[in-house]
N, C-alpha and C positions, 0 to 999 in steps of 0.2 A: 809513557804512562805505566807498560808494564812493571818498571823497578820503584813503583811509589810502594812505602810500605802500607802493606792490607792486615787486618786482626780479625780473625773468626773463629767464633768459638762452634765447637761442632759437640751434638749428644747424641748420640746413638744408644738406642735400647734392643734389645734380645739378650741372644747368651753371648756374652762377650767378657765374663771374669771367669777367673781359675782356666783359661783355655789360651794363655799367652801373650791374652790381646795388648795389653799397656807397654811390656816391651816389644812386641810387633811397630805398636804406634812409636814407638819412642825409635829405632832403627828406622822407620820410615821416613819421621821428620826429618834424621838427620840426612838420609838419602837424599833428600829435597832442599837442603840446607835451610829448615824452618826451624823457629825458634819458639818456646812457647813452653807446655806442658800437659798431661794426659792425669787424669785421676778418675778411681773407680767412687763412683758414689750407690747407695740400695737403688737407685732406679738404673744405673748403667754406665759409663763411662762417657764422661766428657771431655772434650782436648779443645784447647786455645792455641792459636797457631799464630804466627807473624811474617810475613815471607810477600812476596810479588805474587799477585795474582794467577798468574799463570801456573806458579808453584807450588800454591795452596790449590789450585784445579786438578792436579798431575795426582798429587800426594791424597788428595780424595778420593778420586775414580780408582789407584790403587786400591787404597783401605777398602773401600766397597766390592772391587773385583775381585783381590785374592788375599780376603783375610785367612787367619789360622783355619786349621784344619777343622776343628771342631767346634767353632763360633758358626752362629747365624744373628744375622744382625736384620732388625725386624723393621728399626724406622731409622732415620738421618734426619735432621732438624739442625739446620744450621742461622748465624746473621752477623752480620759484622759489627765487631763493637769499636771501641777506643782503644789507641794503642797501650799495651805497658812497658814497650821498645826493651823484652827479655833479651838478653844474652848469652841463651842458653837455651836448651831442651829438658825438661826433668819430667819425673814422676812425683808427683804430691803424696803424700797421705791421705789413707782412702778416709771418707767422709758421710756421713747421715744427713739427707737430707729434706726429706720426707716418710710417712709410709709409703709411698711408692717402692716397689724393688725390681732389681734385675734378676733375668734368670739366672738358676743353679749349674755349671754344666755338669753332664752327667759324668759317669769315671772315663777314662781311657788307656785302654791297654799302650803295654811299654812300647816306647817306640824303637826303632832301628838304633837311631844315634845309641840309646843308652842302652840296648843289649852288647853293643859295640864296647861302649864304656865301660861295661860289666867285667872287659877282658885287658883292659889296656890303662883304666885309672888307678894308680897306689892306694888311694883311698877307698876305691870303690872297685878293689878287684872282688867278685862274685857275692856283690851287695844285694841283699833279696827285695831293697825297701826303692829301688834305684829311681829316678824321675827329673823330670825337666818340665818345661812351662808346655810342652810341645803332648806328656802326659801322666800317669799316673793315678792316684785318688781325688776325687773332689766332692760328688755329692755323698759319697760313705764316711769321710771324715768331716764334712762340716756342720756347724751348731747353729751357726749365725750369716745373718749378712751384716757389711762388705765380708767380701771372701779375702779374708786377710789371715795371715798363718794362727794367732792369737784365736781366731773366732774358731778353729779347726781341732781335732782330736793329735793334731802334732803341736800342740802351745808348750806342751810340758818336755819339748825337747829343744835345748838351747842349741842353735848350730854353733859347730866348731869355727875357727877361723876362716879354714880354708872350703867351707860351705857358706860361709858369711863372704867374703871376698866372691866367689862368685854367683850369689843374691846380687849382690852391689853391681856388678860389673856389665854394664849397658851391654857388650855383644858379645856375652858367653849365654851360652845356651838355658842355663837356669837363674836366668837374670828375674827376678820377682817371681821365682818357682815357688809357693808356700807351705810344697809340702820337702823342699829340697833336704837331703841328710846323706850320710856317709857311715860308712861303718863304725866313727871314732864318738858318732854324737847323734845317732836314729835308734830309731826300733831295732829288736833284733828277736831272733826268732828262739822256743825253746820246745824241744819235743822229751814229751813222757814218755819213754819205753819202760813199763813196767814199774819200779823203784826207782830206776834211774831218770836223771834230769840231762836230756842228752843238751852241750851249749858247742857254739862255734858253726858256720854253715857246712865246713867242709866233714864233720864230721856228722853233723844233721843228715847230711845227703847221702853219708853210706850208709848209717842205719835205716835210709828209708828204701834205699834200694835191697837193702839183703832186706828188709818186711816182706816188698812186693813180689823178690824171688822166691820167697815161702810160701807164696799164696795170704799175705798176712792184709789186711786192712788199717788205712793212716785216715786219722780225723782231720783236717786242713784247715788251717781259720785262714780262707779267701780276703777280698775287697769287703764285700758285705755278708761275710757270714761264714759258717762252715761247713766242708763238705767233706764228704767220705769217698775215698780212693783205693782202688785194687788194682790189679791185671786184667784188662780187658779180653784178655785172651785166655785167661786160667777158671774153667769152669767150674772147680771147687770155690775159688776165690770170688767170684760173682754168683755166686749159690750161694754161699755165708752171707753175702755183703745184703740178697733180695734178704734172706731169713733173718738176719740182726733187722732190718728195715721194718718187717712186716710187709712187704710191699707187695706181695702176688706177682701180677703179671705185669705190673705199667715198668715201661721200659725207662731203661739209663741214657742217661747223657755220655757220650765218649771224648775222651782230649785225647785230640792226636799228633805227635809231632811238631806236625810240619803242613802244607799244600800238600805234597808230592803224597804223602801218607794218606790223606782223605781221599786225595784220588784212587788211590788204591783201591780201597775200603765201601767207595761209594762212586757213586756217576755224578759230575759236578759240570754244570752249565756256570758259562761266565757269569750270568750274576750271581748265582749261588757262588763260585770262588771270591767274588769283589765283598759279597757279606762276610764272606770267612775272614778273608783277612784285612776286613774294614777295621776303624779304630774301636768299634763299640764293639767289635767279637762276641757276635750271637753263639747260640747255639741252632744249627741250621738240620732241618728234617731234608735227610738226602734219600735218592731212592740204592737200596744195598747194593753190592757188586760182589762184595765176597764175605762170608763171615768170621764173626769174632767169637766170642761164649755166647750159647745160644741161648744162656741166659737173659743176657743184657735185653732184647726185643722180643721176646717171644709172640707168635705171628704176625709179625708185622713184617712188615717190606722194606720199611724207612728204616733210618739211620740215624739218630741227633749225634753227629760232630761238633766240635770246634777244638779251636787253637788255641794255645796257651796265652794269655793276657796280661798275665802278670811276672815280674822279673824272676819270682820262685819258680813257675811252671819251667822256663828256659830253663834253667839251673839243674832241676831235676829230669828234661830228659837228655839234657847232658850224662850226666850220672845213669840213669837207669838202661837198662840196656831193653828196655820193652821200645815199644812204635804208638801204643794205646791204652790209658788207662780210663775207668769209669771214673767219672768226677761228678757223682750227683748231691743233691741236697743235704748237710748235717742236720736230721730231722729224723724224731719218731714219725712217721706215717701220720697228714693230715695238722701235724704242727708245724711252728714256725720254725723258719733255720735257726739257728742257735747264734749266738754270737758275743754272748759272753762266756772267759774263759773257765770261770769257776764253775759254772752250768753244762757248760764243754766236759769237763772233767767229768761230772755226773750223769750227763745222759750218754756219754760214749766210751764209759766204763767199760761196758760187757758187749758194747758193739765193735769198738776198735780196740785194735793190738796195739796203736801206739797214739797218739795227739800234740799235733806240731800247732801251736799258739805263738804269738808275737804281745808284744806289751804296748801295740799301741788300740785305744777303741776304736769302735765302731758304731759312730753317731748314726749310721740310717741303716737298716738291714734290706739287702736284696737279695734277691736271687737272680742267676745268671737267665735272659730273657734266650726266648723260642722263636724262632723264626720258619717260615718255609717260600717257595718260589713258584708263582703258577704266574707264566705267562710273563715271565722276565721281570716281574713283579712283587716287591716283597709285601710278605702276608704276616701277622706278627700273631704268635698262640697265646706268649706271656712278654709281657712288656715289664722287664725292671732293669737290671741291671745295662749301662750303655744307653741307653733310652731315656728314662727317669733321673731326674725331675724336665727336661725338655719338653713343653707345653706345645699345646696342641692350638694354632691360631685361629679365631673365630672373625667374623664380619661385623658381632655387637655386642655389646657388653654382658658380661657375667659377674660384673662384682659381687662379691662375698657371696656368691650362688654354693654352698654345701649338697654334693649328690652323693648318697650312702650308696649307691650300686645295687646289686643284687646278693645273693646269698652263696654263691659256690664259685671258683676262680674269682674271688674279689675285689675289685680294687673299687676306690672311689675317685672323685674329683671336688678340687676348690677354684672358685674362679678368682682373677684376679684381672681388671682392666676388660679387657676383649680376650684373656689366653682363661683355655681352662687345662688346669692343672694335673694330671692323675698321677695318683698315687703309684705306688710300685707294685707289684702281683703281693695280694696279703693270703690270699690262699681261701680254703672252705671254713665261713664264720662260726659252723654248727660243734668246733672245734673249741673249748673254753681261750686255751692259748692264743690261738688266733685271733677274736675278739678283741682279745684283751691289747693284741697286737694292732687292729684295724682303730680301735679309742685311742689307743696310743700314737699311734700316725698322724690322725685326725690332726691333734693337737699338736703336734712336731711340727708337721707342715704349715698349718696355719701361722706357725708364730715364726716361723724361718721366713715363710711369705708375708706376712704382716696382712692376713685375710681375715679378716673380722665378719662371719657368716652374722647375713639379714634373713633369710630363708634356707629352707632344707629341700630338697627335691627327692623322690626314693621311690622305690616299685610299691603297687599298689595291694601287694599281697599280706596282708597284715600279719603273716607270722613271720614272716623274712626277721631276722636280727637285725638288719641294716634298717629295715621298718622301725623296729621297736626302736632302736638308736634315734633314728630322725625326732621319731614323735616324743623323745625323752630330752630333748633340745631345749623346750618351750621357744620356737620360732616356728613362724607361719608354716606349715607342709605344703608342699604340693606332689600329689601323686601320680605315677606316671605307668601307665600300662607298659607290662614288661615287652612285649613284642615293639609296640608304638617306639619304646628308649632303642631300640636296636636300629632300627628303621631310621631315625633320630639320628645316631651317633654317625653313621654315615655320610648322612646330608650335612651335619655338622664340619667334618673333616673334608668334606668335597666344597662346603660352602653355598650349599642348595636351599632352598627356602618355597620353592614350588610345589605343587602336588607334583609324587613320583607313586609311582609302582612299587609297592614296598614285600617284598619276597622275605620273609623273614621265620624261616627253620631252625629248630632247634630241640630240646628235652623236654621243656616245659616250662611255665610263666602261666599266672593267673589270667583267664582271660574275663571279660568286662560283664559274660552270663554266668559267672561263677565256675565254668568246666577247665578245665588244662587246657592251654593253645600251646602249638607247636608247631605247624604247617599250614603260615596264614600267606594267604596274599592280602596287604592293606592296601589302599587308597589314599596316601598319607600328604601331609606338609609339617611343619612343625609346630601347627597349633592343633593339629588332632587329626584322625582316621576314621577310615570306614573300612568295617571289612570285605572285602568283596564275596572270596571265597576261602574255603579250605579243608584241611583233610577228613574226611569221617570221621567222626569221634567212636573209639573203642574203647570198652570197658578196662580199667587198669586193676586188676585182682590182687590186694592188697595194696593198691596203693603207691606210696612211695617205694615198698618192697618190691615191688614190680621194676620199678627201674632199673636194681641189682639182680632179681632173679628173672631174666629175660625170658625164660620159659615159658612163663607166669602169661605173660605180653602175648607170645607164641599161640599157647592155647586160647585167649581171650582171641584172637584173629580168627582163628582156625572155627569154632566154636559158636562163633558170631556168623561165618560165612556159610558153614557146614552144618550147625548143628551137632548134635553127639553121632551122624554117621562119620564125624572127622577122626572117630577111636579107630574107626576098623580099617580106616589107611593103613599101605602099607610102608611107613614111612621110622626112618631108626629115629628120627623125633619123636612118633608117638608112640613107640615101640617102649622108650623111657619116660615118657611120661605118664604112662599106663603104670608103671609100677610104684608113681608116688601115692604115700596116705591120704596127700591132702586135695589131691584131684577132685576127687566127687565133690567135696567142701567149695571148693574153688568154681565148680562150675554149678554149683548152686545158690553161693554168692552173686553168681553175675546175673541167674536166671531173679534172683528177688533184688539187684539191686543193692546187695550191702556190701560196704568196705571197697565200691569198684568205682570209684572217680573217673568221670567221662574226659577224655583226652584227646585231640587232634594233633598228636607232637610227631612231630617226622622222623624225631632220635626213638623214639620207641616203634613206629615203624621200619626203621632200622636193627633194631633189637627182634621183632618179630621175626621179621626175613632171617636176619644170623641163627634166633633158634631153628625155626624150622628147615633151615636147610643144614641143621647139625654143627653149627661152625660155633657156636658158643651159644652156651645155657645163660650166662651168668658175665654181671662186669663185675671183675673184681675193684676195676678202678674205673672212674667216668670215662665212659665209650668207648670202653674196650670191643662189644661186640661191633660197634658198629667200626670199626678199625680195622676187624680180621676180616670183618667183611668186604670194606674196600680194597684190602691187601691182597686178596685172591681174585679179585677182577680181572679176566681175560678180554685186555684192551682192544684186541682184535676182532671184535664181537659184539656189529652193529643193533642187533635187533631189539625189540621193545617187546614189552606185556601189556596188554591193553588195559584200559579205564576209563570211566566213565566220568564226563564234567559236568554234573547238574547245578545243583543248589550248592552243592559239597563236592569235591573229588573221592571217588570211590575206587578202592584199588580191589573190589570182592573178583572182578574178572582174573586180576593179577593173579591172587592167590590160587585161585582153581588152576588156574595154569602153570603157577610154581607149583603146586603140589602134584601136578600129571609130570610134569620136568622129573622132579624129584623121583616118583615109583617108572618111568621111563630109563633111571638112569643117566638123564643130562647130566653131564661134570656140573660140578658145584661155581667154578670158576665165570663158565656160561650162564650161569644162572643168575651168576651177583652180577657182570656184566648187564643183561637184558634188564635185572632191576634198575643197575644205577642208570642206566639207558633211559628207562620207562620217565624216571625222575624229569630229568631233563628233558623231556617230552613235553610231561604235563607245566612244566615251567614254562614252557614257546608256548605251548597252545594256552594257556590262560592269560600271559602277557599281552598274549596277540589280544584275545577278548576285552581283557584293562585299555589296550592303548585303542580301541576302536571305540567305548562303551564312557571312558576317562578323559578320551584326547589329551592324552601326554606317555610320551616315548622314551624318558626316562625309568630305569630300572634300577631298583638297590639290592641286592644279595646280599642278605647278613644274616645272624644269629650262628650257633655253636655247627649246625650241620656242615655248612661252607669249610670249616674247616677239613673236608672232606677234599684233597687235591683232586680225583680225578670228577668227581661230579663240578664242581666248581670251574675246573676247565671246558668242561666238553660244554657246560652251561652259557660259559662267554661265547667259546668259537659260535654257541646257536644264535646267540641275542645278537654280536657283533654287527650282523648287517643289516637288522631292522631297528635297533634300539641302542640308546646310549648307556652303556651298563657301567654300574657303577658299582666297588664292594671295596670293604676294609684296606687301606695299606699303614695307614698310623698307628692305627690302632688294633685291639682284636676283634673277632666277629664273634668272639666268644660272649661269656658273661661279663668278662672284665672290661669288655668298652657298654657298656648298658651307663655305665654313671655319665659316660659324655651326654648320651641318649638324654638322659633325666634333664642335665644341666640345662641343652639348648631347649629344652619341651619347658621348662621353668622360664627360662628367659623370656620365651617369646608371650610366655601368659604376665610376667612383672614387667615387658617391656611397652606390651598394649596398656596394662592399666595402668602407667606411668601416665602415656602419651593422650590418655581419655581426659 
């Protein structure tokens, strides 16, 4: 009975184009001796097989066990039809068959085989554009679905012959590659030095290495965009590069060689090596081991590494005789990366010495995504590049669910079926360009996705841009408290739907009495909260100004606890603050009340501690102080500050006793220690109170604080044994996951009054 012939047709949906899958299926069939054929359609790829039972069993549980490397395949649906007694194996031409579509996959850095290639193919000796079905460009070059070379930013380059023969050639390695090319008939790269139009790689790559022996800065048009490159090691050259940037003090990304180089450089646990040299190549926050230009981080501890991803990266540290260059954003400060080449030219005129562009576009702008590691676990800062478009999968439907996000680290989300979608890191909206970039997106995505938004979902704070956006749709709103979306996105991504324990820290979000929330614990599920408790609300003096002049915060603590005997301390914080004009101003404001917005955010009591104990005044970029401050933690260093849990968490005991720390002379290290201690203190003890008062022992950890590694950890090891803790790995705990937050808090309110 087994040699009777069998016909079934199989459709599998997730990300399964542009990532090799139809010649995988098509070597497989033949593995199996099946006949039939495989075609990508917008919802996914389906294959019809003809072969003995048994054969068609073997050749399944394959495909499903060890597809391509960067596929994930989300459903199987198979049934047996009628024979058409094929006599052969093919691939069809891909086809439109619905709005339904499949996923995008995201890019993928070069692989093994074709660095190899790089050295040993005629055509493709030190090809910068090089690829195979295995990886290369995908969601930076595509326009459209199916992903078919036509639909992609490479249609306007015909292949040569001998890139045509092996497209066609069922078991050569770029068998239906669609971004495949060769030196004779791809993009090719062209760098401005000066007057001159430098052409050719090999000559490209000595002008770039005598640039970077000069201390000289190169503009890079990357995958999705461009960045700016120096010597990581050359402290004039990463001085020029922060001052052309504008950038203060927020630290650089570093490319480094090779493995062996980052170890050097940093202290790397196996999963942080398995991220480095994964195929999505983050950019991973390492803890330092030895320094580079003390530019690049300035106090901070961490490290952002990564590896070269692209076949040019290889190529140039071939050539260069450095180990580490800064490979950060092509961006004025707070705008979007660049990535067009005539725009290239014009904004990194007077910031680069030279500007290496290639002629092919760039249909989706990213930036290279952040990563970091707590507890063998990846934690994600900025999600775009390697990540994006890769959908996040849910338990119920979101169609055409539209969630604008929040307002700073931006991204949004489109649903689509059960996945909701997010965008790629669009940055801070308050930015004209930016905007104009996040409207721009919107509308890419949606029609790449074929999401036709019924509803808008967005935070409740009416001046947010991503607000005004929503409510400028004419589709139904729904608004969603900023802490609740945070709280939200996690139970989303874990798949929860119960009341939990929702721990949710952060800078600030509108909360529901009109004051600043930032250090809540809710009571949540995903049709709404309560809030249990959370931090004392302090006066914020000026306002938004307060969250760049941390001083500001400092004295509002101080001043609130003390009173005006907090002047006659003797402390080098109040030493300088004594000598500002606007002192007396500032502490008269807060006595009547004006211009001082009441706040319970844990990021600004974070900013309080860094001024007061002298470690920064001021952020020049978001959470700077609260940064310098975890970086000088003396992890050695059990003890706590007490506080009190009433109606509210009160930290006034804390402060008297950081401020006797302080005129005692305690190291500054002990001090931040014993705070971030204290934290995770009051997080066990109020958890305990939720799960006795709540009955339920789920916990969620999110909002922008958690990005804090060492508080984040010592938080788990506490919860781990009485509580099932839950916090971000998909997504960020930052602002940029708030649009999942929105999405699922929309859903569950259009899914009740669907079902009513």
């Amino acid at each position: 009975m087994q040699d009777l012939l069998h016909t079934r047709q199989i459709s599998l949906k997730g990300l399964v184009q542009g990532v090799g899958f139809r010649p995988f299926v098509y070597r497989l069939a033949h593995k199996y001796d099946l006949k039939g054929w495989v075609n990508n359609t917008n919802e996914g790829v389906v294959i019809q097989v003809e072969g003995n039972e048994m054969q068609i069993d073997s050749f399944l549980e394959e495909l499903v066990r060890n597809p391509p490397k960067a596929s994930a395949i989300y459903s199987v649906h198979q049934n047996d039809c009628s024979p058409d007694y094929f006599t052969d194996f093919s691939i069809l031409k891909s086809r439109t068959t619905s709005d339904r579509i499949t996923q995008v996959s995201p890019d993928i850095a070069v692989c093994d085989d074709c660095i190899r290639d790089m050295k040993t193919q005629a055509h493709r000796l030190a090809y910068p554009f090089i690829n195979c079905t295995h990886c290369g460009p995908r969601f930076t070059i595509i326009r459209k679905l199916p992903y078919d070379r036509q639909t992609t930013t490479m249609e306007p380059f015909a292949m040569c012959d001998v890139c045509r023969s092996e497209y066609e050639a069922v078991h050569d390695r770029r068998f239906h590659a669609q971004p495949v090319a060769c030196t004779f008939c791809g993009p090719e790269y062209t760098l401005i030095h000066g007057k001159e139009r430098v052409t050719g790689i090999y000559q490209i790559l000595e002008t770039c290495a005598e640039i970077t022996a000069n201390g000289g800065i190169i503009a890079i048009k990357g995958l999705g965009g461009f960045y700016l490159m120096c010597n990581a090691a050359d402290e004039f050259a990463v001085g020029k590069l922060r001052n052309a940037k504008h950038r203060d003090g927020k630290p650089f990304a570093v490319m480094v060689r090779d493995l062996e180089t980052a170890v050097y450089y940093a202290a790397v646990t196996p999963r942080e090596e398995e991220l480095l040299v994964s195929w999505r190549r983050p950019i991973v926050l390492l803890k330092q081991r030895r320094a580079l230009a003390k530019e690049i981080n300035p106090g901070c501890s961490t490290l952002g590494l990564m590896l070269p991803y692209m076949p040019f990266h290889h190529l140039m540290f071939e050539k260069l005789a450095l180990n580490a260059v800064v490979m950060t954003s092509g961006n004025r400060s707070d705008e979007p990366i660049v990535i067009d080449n005539r725009q290239a030219q014009e904004t990194f005129r007077d910031m680069a010495d030279a500007i290496l562009t290639y002629n092919r576009e760039i249909s989706n702008r990213v930036d290279d995504s952040v990563v970091f590691v707590v507890h063998e676990k990846q934690r994600i800062v900025r999600r775009s590049r390697g990540y994006v478009p890769e959908p996040i999968r849910l338990s119920y439907p979101v169609e055409g669910i539209l969630a604008t996000g929040a307002e700073l680290s931006h991204c949004f989300a489109i649903g689509k079926g059960k996945d909701a979608l997010l965008s790629q890191h669009i940055g801070d909206l308050k930015d004209p360009e930016t905007h104009a970039f996040f409207q721009e997106t919107v509308s890419r995505l949606c029609d790449l996705f074929q999401v036709h938004p019924v509803c808008v979902a967005c935070d409740m704070h009416p001046d947010y841009l991503s607000t005004g956006f929503a409510n400028s749709l004419s589709l139904p709103v729904i608004n969603v408290q900023h802490h609740h979306a945070h709280i939200a996105a996690c139970m989303a991504e874990y798949q929860l739907n119960e009341p939990v324990i929702g721990i949710c820290w952060d800078g600030s979000g509108l909360g529901s009495d009109g004051h600043i929330w930032g250090g809540e614990f809710l009571y949540a599920d995903l049709s709404s909260f309560k809030r249990f408790t959370h931090f004392d609300y302090i006066p914020l003096p000026g306002g938004d100004k307060a969250a760049r002049e941390t001083w500001r915060t400092g004295v509002a603590c101080l001043y609130q606890i003390l009173g005006r005997d907090f002047l006659k301390r003797d402390l080098p914080f109040v030493l300088k603050v004594r000598e500002k004009p606007e002192l007396d101003l500032i502490l008269h404001a807060i006595d009547r009340k004006l211009n001082t917005p009441l706040s319970s955010s844990a990021g600004r009591l974070f900013d309080a501690v860094a001024a007061i104990t002298d470690i920064s005044h001021f952020n020049s970029f978001h959470a700077e102080a609260p940064m310098k401050l975890e970086a000088i933690v003396d992890d050695r260093v059990e003890k706590t500050y007490p506080f009190t849990i009433g109606n509210t968490v009160s930290f006034a005991a804390m402060f008297r006793e950081i401020v006797s720390d302080i005129q005692n002379r305690v190291p500054v290290p002990v001090i931040s220690a014993k705070f971030h201690n204290s934290l995770v203190s009051v997080i066990f003890t109020v958890a305990n109170n939720m799960k006795e008062q709540c009955n339920t022992g789920k916990v969620i950890l999110s909002g922008g604080v958690f990005q804090n590694r060492y508080l984040l950890e010592k938080t788990e090891e506490r919860l781990k044994n009485s509580f099932d803790v839950y916090s971000p790995e998909q997504v960020p705990c930052n602002d940029a996951g708030i649009a999942l937050g929105q999405m699922a808090v929309a859903a569950q309110q259009l899914n009740r009054k669907n079902s009513s």
